[in-house]
C-alpha positions in Angstrom: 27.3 -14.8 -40.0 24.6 -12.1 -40.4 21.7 -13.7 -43.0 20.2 -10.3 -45.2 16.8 -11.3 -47.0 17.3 -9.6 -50.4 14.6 -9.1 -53.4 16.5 -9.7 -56.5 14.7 -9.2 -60.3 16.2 -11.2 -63.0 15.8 -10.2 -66.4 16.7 -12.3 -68.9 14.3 -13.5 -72.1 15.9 -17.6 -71.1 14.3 -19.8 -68.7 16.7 -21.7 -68.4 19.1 -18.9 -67.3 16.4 -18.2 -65.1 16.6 -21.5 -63.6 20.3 -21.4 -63.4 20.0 -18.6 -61.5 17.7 -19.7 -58.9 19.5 -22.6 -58.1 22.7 -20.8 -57.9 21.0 -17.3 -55.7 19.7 -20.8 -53.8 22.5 -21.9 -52.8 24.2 -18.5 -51.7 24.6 -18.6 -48.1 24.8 -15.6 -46.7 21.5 -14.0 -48.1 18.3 -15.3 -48.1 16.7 -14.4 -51.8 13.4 -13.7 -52.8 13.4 -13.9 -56.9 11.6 -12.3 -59.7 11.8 -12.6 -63.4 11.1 -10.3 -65.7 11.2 -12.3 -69.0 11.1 -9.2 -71.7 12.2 -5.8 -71.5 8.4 -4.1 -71.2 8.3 -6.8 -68.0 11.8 -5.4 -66.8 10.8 -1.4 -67.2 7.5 -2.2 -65.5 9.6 -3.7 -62.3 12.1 -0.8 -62.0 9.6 1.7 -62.2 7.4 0.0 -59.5 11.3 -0.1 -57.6 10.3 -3.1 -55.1 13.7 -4.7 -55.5 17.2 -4.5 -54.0 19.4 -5.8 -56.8 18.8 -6.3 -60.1 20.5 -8.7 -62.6 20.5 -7.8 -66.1 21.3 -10.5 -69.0 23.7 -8.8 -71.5 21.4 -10.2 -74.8 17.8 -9.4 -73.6 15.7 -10.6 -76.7 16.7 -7.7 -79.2 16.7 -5.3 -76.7 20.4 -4.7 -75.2 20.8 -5.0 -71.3 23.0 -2.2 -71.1 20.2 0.2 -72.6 18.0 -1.3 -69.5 20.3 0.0 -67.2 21.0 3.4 -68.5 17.4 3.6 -68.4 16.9 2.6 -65.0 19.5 5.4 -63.9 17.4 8.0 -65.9 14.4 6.5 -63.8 16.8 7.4 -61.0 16.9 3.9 -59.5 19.3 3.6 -56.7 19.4 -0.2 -56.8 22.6 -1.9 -58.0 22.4 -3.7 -61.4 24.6 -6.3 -62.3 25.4 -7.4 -65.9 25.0 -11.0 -67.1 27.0 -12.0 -70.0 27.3 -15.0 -72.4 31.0 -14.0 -73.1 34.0 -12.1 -71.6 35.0 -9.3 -73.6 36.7 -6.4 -71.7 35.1 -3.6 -74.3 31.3 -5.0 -72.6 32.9 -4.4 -69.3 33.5 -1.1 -69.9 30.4 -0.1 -71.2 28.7 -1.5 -68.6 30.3 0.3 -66.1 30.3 3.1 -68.3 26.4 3.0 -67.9 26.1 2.4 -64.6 26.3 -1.6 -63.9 27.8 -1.9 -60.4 29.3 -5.1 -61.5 30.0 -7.5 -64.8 29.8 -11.3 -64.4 30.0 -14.2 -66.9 27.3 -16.6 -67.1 29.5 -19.7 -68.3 31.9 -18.9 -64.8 29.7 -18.2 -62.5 29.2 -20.0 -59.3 27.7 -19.5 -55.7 30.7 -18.1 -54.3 31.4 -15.4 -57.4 27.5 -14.4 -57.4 27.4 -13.8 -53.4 30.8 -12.0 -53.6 29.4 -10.0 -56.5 26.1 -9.4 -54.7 27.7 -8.2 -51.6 30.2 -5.7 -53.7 27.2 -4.4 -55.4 25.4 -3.3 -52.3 28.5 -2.4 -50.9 29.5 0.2 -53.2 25.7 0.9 -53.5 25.7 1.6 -49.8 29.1 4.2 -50.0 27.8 6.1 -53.1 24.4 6.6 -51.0 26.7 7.8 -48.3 28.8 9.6 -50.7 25.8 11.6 -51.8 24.3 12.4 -48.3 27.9 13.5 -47.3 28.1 16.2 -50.7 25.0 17.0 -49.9 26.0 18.1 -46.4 28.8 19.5 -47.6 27.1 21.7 -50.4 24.0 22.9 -47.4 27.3 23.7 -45.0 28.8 26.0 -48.1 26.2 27.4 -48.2 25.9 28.1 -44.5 28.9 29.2 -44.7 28.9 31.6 -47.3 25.9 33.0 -46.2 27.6 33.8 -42.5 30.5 35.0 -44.4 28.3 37.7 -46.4 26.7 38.8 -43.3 29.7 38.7 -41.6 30.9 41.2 -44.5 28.1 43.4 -43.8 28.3 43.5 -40.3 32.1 44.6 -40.8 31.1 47.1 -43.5 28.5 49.0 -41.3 31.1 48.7 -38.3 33.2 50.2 -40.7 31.3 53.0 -41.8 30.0 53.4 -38.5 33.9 53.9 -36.9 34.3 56.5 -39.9 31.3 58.5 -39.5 31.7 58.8 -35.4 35.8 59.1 -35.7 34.8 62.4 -38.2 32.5 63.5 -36.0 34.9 63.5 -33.2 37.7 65.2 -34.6 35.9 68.0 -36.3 35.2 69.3 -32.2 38.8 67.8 -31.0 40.3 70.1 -33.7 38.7 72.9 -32.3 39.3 71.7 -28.7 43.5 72.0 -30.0 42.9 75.0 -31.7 41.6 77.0 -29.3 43.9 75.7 -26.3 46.6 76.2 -28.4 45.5 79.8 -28.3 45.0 79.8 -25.1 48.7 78.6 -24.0 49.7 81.9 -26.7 48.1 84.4 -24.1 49.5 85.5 -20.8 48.4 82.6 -17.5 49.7 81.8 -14.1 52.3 78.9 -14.1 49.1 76.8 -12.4 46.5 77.7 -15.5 49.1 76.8 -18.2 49.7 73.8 -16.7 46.6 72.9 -17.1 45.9 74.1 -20.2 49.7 72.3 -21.5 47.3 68.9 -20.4 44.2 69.6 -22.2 46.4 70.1 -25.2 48.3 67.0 -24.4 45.1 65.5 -24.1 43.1 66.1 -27.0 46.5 65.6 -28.8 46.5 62.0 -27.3 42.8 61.2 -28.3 43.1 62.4 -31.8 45.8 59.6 -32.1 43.3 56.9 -30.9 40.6 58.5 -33.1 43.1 58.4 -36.5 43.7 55.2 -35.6 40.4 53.6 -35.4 39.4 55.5 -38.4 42.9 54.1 -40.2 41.3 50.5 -38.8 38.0 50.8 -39.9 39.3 52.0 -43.7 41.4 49.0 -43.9 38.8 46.5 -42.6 36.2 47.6 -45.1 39.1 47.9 -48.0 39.0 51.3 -48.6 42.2 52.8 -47.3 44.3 53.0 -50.8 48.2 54.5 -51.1 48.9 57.7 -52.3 51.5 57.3 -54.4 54.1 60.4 -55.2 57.9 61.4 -56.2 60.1 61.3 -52.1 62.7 60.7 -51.0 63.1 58.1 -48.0 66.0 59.3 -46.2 64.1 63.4 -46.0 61.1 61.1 -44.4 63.5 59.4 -41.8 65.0 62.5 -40.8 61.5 64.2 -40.1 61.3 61.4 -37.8 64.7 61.6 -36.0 63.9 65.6 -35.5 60.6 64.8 -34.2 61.6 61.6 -31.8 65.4 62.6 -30.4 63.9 65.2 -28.1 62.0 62.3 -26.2 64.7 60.1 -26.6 67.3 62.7 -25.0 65.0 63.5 -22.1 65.0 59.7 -21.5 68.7 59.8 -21.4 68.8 57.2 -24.6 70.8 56.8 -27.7 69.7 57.0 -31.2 71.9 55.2 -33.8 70.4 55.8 -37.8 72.3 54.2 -40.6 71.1 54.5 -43.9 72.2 53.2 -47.2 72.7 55.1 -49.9 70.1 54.2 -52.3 67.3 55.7 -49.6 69.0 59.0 -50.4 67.5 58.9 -54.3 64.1 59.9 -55.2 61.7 56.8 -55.6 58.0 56.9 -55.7 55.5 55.4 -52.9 53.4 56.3 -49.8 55.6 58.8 -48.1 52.9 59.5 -45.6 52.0 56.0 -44.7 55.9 54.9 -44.7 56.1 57.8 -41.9 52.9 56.5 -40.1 54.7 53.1 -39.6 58.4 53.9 -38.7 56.6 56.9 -36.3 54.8 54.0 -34.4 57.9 51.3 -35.0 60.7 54.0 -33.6 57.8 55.4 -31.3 57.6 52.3 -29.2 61.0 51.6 -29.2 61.8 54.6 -27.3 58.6 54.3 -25.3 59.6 50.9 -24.2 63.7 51.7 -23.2 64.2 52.6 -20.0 68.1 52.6 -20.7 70.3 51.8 -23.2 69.8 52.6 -27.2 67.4 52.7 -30.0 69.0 51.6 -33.4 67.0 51.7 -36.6 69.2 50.5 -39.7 68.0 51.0 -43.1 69.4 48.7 -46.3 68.5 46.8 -49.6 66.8 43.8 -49.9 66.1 43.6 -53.3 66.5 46.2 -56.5 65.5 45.6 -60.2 65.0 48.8 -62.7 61.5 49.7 -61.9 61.5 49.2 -57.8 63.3 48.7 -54.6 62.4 46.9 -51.7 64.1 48.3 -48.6 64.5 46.1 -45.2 64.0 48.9 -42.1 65.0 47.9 -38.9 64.3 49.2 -35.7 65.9 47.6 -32.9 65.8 48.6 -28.6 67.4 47.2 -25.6 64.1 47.9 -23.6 61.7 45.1 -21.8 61.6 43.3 -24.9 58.1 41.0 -25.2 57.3 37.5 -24.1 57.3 34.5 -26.3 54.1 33.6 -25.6 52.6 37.4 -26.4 54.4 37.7 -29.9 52.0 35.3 -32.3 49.0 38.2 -31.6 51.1 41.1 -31.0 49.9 42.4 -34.6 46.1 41.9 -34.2 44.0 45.1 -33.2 43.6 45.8 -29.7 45.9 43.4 -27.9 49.0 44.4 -26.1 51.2 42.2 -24.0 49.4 42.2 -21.0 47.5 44.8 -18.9 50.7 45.6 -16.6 52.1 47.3 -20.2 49.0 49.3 -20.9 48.8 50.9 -17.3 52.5 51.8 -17.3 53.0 53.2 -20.8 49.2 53.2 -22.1 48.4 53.0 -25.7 45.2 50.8 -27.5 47.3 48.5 -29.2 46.0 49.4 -33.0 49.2 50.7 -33.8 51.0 47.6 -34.8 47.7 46.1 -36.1 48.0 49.4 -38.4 51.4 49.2 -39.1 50.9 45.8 -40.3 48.3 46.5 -43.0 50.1 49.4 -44.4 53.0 47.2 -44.9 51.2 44.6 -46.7 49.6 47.6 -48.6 53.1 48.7 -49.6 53.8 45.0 -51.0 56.1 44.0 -47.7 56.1 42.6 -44.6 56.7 42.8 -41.2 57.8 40.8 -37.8 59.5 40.9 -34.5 62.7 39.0 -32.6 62.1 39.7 -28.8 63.2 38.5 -25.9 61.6 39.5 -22.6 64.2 42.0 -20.5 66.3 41.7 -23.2 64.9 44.1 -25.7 63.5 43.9 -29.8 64.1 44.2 -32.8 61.3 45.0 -35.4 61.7 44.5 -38.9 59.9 45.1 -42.1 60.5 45.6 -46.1 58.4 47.9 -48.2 58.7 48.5 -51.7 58.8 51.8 -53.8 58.4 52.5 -57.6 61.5 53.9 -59.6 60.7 56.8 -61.0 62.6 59.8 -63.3 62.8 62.3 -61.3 66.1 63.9 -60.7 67.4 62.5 -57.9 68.2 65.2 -55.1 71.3 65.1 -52.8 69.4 64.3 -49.1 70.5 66.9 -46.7 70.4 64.0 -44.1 73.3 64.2 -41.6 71.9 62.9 -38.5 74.0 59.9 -37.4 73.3 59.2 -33.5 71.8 61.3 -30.5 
């Protein structure tokens, strides 16, 4: 058994409690003690200021002073060695105070023996030793926090100037890449051989293409700093779908692919949202569908998921029997920049914001969105989004388009 040498201060006014105590720390066996006695309170004060000792017993009745003052006034000192309560009596209510004051244990002088004050001893240093440990570990917790939140505010920067950085360049590119459309748009108005329009048909295409990427970057860049807000106004949903279907069944047909819409009937009343954003995300959700079926049919299937008197949430679905995506791919297939692997990007291209995007304009529309895919076997993306009652007369949607 490991032998500790400890330096124990007794205070207590008795010398015979004194003696008691020697004999009985004497005959502990498992330290080797080293005692002091402080025999009045000045004596006592004197020893925890000059803090020389590892445990300290305290005698309950210490003249007219009180031994529980002694110890609150050894924590205000900021001692860290255990004290330990003698008593002449066992009353719960002293127990309590003690503790209350900071004792790390309570013993009673008329039951104590060798084998209660060792055990006592060895709690007391014990529980000493974990609140020490306690302490150090809060304290490395607190300097981590703050670590932390210091990386997290330059990390905020660092996004923020990214952010403004994508905005500035992405409005600097499209003010020329307008004018690049403009004037090739022009251009394919005036008379050219077959060979000159064609290349003028894929500059247009071109610039077309790059102001995608640009819009989208500049959408990502908004949302990452938190400034990209709805727009909310008086639509109808079913007038926004069929700008979509007029916009998207010419590629579809060329492909040689069906296009099934159904559409419930509450999407043909007015209700108030983010018209433009709900068209961003079923433009790149039906988009892909088609871009991604080689054969087969695109079905996008609009219904209620939930109505009360002042909004509806609508469940849109937009499923393809195209190459469908791995299981393995689908966990980041919403975070910017990734697509399923770089096979997909050569052979249909695309950067891979779009569902990123989608994704945060769906949370910003209070819904939200996943995937079911099965590689060969096609997709099926879903997503709810929730739009404002409002009172304006509804209008009669002039929406007719069933399949293509």
């Amino acid at each position: 058994m490991e032998i500790r040498r400890l330096h124990v201060l007794l205070a207590d006014d008795d010398e015979d409690d004194y003696l008691i105590t020697r004999d009985l720390l004497e005959a502990v066996g498992s330290f080797e003690v080293e005692l002091d006695w402080a025999s009045n309170y000045a004596l006592a004060v004197e020893a925890i200021e000059r803090n020389q000792h590892d445990v300290y017993l305290v005698d309950y009745r210490f003249g007219e002073a009180d031994g529980i003052d002694l110890v609150r006034h050894a924590s205000a000192l900021g001692c860290k060695a255990p004290m330990i309560l003698l008593t002449g009596y066992d009353a719960w209510e002293t127990d309590i105070q003690a503790m209350r004051a900071g004792a790390a244990d309570y013993l009673v002088k008329g039951q104590l023996e060798p084998k209660i004050l060792e055990r006592s001893l060895r709690y007391a240093l014990e529980r000493k030793r974990a609140e020490e440990a306690l302490k150090a570990y809060a304290a490395d917790i607190a300097l981590k926090n703050r670590e932390l939140a210091e990386a997290v505010r330059v990390a905020r920067e660092a996004t923020e100037l990214k952010s403004q950085f994508l905005a500035n360049v992405s409005h600097e590119i499209r003010t020329p890449m307008n004018g690049v459309l403009g004037m090739t748009g022009l251009l394919l108005e005036t008379e050219l051989s077959e060979e000159q329009r064609d290349y003028a048909q894929t500059a247009f295409f071109s610039a077309e293409a790059l102001l995608v990427i640009i819009d989208g970057i500049l959408d990502l860049s908004k949302i990452e700093a938190g400034k990209l807000e709805l727009v909310n106004i008086d639509f109808e949903p079913a007038r926004v779908l069929e700008e979509i279907v007029r916009l998207l069944s010419v590629r579809a047909r060329d492909k040689g692919l069906r296009v099934q819409f159904t559409i419930c009937e509450e999407a043909r009343t007015m209700l108030r949202g983010d018209a433009a954003r709900l068209r961003q995300v079923l433009l790149n959700l039906i988009g892909n569908a088609i871009k991604f079926t080689e054969r087969g049919m695109v079905s996008v299937e609009v219904c209620v998921a939930r109505r009360s008197s002042r909004a509806t949430t609508f469940l849109f679905q937009i499923q393809d029997t195209g190459i469908g995506i791995g299981e393995d791919a689908i966990p980041h297939l919403f975070k910017p920049f990734v697509q399923e692997n770089g096979s997909i990007t050569r052979a249909y291209g695309g950067t891979g914001l779009g569902l990123a995007i989608s994704k945060q304009l769906v949370e910003l529309m209070g819904g939200q969105i996943g995937v079911v895919s099965e590689r060969g076997r096609g997709s099926r993306f879903w997503f709810t989004a929730q739009f404002e009652s409002t009172e304006v007369e509804d209008r009669t949607s002039e929406f007719v388009f069933r399949e293509s």
